[in-house]
C-alpha positions as CSV (number, residue, x, y, z in Angstrom):
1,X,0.0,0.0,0.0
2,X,2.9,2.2,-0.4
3,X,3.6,3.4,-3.6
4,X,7.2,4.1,-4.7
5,X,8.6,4.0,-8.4
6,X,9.5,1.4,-11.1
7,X,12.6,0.3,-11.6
8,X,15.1,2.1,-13.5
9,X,14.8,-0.8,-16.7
10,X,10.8,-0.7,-16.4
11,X,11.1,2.5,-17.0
12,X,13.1,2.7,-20.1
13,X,10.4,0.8,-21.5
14,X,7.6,3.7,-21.3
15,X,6.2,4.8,-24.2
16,X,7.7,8.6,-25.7
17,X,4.6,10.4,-24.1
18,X,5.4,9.2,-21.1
19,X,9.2,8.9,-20.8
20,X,11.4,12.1,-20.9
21,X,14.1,13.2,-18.3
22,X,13.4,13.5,-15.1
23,X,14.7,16.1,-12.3
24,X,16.6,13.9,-9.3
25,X,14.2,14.7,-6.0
26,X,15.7,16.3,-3.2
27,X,16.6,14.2,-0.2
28,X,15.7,15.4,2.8
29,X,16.3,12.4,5.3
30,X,15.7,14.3,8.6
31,X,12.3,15.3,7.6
32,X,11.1,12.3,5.8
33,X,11.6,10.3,8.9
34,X,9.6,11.9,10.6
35,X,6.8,12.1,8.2
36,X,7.7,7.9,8.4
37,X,7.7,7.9,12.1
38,X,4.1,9.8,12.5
39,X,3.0,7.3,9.7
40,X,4.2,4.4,11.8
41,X,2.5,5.6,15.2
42,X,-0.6,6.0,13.7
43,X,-0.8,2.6,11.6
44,X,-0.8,1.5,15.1
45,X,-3.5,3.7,16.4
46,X,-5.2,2.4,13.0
47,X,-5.0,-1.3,14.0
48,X,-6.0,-0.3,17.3
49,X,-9.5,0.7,15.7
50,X,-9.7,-1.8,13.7
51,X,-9.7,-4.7,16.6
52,X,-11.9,-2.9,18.9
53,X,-14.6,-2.9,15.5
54,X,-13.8,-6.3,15.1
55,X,-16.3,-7.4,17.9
56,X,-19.4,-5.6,16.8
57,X,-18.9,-5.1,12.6
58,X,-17.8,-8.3,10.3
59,X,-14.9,-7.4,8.5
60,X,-16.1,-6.6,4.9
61,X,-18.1,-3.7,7.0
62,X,-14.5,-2.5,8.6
63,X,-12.6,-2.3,5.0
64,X,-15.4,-0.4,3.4
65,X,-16.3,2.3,5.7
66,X,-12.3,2.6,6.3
67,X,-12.0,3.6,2.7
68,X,-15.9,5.1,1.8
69,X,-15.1,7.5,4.6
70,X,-11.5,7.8,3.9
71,X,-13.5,9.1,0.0
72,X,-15.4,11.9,2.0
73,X,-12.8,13.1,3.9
74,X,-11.0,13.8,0.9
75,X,-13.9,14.7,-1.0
76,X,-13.3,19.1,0.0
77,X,-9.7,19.0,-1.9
78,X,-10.8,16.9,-5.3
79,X,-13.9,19.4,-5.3
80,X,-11.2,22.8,-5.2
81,X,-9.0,21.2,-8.0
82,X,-12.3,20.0,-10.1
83,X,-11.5,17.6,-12.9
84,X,-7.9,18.1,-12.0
85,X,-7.8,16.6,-9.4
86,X,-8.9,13.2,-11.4
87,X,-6.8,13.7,-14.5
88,X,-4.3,11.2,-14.8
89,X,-2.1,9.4,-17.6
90,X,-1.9,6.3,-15.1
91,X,-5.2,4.9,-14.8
92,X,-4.1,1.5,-15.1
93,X,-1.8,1.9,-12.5
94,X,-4.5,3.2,-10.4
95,X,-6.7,0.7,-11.0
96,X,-3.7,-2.1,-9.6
97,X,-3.0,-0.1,-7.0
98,X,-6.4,-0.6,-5.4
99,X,-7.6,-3.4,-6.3
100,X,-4.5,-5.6,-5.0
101,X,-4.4,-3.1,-2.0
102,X,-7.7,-3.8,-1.2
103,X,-7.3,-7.0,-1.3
104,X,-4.3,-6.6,1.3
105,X,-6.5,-4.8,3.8
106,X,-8.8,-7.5,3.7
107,X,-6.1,-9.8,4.7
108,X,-4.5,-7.5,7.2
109,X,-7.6,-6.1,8.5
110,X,-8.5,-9.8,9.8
111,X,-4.9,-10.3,11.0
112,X,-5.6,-7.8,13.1
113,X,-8.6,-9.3,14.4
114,X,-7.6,-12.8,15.1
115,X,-4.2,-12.2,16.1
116,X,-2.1,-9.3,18.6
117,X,-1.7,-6.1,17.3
118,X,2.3,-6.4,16.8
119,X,1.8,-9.8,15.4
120,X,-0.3,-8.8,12.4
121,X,1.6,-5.3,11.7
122,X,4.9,-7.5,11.8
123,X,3.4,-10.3,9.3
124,X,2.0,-7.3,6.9
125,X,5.5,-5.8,7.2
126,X,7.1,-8.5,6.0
127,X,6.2,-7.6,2.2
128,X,9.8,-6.3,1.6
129,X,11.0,-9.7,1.1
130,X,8.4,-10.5,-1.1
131,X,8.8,-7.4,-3.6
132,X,12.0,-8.7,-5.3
133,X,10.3,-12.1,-7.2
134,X,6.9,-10.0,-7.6
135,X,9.1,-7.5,-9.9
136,X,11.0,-10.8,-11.1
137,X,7.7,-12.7,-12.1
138,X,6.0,-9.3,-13.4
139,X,8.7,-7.0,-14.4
140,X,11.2,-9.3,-15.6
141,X,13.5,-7.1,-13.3
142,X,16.7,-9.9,-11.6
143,X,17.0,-10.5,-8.6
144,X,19.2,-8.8,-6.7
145,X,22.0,-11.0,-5.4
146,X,21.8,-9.4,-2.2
147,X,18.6,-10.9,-1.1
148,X,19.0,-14.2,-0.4
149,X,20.3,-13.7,3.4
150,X,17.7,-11.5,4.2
151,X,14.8,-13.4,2.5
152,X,16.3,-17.0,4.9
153,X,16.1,-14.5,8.1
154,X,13.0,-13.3,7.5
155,X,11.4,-16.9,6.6
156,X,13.2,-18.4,9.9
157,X,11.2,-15.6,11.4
158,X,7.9,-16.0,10.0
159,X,8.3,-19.8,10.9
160,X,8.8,-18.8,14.8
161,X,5.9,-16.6,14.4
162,X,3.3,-18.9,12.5
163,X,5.0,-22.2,14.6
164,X,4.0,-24.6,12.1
165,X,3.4,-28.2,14.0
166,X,3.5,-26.8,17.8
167,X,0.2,-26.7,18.1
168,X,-0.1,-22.9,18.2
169,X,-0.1,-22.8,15.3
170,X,-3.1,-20.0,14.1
171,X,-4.8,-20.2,10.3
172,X,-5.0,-16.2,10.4
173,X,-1.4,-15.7,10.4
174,X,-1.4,-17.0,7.1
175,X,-3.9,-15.0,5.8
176,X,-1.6,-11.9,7.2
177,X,1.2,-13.4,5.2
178,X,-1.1,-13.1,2.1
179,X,-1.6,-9.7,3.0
180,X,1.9,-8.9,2.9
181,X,2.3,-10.4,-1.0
182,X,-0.5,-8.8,-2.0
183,X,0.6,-5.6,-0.4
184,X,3.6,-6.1,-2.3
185,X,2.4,-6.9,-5.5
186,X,0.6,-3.6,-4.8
187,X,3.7,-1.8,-4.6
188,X,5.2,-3.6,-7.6
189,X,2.8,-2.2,-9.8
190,X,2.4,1.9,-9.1
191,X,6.0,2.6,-8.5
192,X,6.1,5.4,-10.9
193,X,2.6,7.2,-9.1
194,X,4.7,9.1,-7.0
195,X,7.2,10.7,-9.7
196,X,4.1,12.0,-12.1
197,X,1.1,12.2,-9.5
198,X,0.4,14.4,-6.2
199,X,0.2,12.9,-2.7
200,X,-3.5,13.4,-2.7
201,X,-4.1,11.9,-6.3
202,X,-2.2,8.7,-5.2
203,X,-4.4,8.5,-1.8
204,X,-7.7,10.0,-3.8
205,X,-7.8,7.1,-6.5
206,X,-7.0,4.3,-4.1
207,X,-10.1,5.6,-1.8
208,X,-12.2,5.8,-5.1
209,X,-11.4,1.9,-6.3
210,X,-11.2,0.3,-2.8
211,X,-14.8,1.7,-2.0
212,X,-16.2,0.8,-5.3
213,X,-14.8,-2.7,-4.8
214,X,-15.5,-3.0,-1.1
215,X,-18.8,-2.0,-1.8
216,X,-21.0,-5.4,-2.6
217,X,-18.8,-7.1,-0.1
218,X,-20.0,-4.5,2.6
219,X,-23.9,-4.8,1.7
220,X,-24.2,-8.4,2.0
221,X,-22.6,-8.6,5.4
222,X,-23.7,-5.4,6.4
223,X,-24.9,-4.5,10.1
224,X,-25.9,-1.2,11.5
225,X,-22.9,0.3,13.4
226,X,-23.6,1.1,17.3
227,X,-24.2,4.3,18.4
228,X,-20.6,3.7,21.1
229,X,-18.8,2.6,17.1
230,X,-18.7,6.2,15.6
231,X,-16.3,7.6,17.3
232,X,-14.2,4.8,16.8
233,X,-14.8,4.8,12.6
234,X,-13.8,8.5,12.7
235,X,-10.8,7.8,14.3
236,X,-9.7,5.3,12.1
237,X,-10.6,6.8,9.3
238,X,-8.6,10.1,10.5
239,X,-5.5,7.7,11.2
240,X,-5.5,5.9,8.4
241,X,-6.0,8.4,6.0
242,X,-3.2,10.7,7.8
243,X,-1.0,7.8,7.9
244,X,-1.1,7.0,4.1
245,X,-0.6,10.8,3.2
246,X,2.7,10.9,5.7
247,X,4.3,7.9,4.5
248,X,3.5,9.0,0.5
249,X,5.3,12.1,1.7
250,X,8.3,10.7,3.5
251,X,8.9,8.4,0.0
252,X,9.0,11.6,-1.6
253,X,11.5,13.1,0.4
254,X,14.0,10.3,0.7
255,X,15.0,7.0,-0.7
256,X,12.8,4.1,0.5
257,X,16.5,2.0,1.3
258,X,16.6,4.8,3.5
259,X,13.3,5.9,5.2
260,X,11.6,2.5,4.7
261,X,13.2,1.1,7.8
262,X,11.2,3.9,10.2
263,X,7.9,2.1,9.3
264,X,9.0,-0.9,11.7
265,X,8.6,1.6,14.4
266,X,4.8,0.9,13.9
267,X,5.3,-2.8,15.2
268,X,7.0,-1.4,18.4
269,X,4.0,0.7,18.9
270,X,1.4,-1.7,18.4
271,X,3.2,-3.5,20.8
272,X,2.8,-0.9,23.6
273,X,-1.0,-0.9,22.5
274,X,-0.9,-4.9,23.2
275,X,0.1,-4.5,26.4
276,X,-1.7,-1.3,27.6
277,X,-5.3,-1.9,25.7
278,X,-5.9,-5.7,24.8
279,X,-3.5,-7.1,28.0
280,X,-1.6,-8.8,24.9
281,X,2.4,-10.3,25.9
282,X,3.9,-11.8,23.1
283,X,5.4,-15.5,23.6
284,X,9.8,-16.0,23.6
285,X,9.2,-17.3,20.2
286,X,7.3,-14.9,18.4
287,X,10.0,-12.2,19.8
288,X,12.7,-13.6,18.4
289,X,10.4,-14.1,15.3
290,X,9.8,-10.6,15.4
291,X,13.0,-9.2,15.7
292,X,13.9,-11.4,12.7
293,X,11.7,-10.3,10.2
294,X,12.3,-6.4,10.9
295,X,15.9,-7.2,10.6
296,X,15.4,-9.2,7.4
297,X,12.6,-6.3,6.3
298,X,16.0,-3.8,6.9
299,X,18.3,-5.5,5.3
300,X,15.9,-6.1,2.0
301,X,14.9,-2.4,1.8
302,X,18.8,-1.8,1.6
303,X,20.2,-4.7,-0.9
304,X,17.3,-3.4,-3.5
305,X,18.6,0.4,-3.4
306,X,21.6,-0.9,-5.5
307,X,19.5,-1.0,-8.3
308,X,16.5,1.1,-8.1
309,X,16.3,4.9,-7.8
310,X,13.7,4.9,-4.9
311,X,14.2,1.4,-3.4
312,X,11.9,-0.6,-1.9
């Protein structure tokens, strides 16, 4: 659900209308991570929302009003720009963007509702090791050679976390895993958005295609909110919405190799949540699974910056 550039060969390929020399962007490393660090607190305070919904809405109702509402909120600026503010030369890269993302909230939203907060955040985090044969199988883009240690830590962490054959094992942290490919296979696919679009486009035509889509899922399981739920939809519609437009930013300011890392500060926050709101300790195992895939996640935002402008 981030979305960065294509790589440097993908781009070669775009047709003369589109192609033409672009001006380097200006790094501002400082700044973008703290654009990435207010993006990663309130993720948190998203997932936060999004468990205490899970016990009165079903999930289908959760993704839709997260992004219908996330549509009116933005509905004021794509009224002052008029047709502007929808123009695009990347419709189809739109169109990927949130239909695959959508299909990652789904996953991630009911992570968040079978699992701990940390846990799901940490599984949907794991996407960076993912990214390099989604580019491979769609791109055609190699492999980069530095990828291989990172992808065997993260996997030995995802295999503490999931615990395959102990008996703890839990069916939703698959589905969390899932989320994380589709998220990035997401990514994959709109890498150029934020080189020819605004941060408000980007964010504006995702809320436009995951409502539409989310839309027949939401009406067959649908069930009148609560009166005590409202306050709880704004909120997460407020800190999700925030939260995309900071982290759109912060790729905009710096390298992803280099700001992408500050996102993992979400997992150590939705850990605090665990512990203060839902009385949630994680077990010795998922730990160390934990501090496994964020170092794997680090070290495979940083062997892809070799060979792409933006990174991962």
């Amino acid at each position: 659900m981030i979305p960065e550039h294509l790589p440097e060969p993908t781009r070669r390929k775009a047709p003369p209308a589109l192609a033409g020399p672009e001006a380097p962007q200006p790094t501002n490393l400082p700044r973008a991570a703290g654009f990435m660090v207010a993006a990663a607190l309130l993720f948190a305070l998203m997932g936060v929302m999004v468990k205490i919904l899970s016990h009165s809405l079903p999930n289908a109702m959760v993704v839709f009003l997260r992004s219908g509402l996330a549509l009116v909120v933005l509905l004021p600026a794509m009224a002052r720009h008029g047709r502007s503010a929808l123009r695009t030369q990347h419709l189809g890269e739109h169109i990927v963007r949130g239909t695959v993302g959508m299909a990652a909230m789904y996953c991630f939203f009911f992570a968040i509702a079978q699992l701990g907060l940390a846990e799901a955040l940490l599984l949907n985090y794991s996407l960076p090791l993912f990214i390099p044969f989604v580019e491979r199988a769609w791109l055609g883009v190699p492999i980069p050679k530095g990828i291989w240690k990172p992808l065997g830590i993260g996997l030995l962490g995802l295999v503490f976390i999931l615990k395959p054959g102990l008996g703890l094992f839990q069916p939703a942290a698959l589905v969390g895993v899932m989320g994380a490919v589709f998220a990035a296979t997401a990514q994959v696919g709109v890498r150029s958005l934020t080189r020819t679009e605004s941060v408000t486009k980007i964010v504006l035509y995702f809320s436009i295609v995951s409502t539409l889509i989310g839309l027949g899922p939401a009406l067959v399981a649908w069930k009148n909110p609560g009166v005590e739920s409202i306050p709880v939809l704004i909120a997460l519609v407020g800190a999700g919405t925030a939260a995309q437009l900071l982290m759109t930013r912060a790729y905009q300011l710096a390298p992803a190799a280099q700001v992408g890392p500050f996102i993992y500060g979400s997992v150590a926050f939705a850990a605090v949540f665990d512990w203060l709101i839902f009385a949630r300790h994680p077990d010795s195992v998922s730990s160390l699974g934990a501090g496994l895939v964020v170092v794997a996640g680090i070290l495979a935002l940083r062997s892809g910056s070799g060979s792409r402008r933006a990174g991962v």
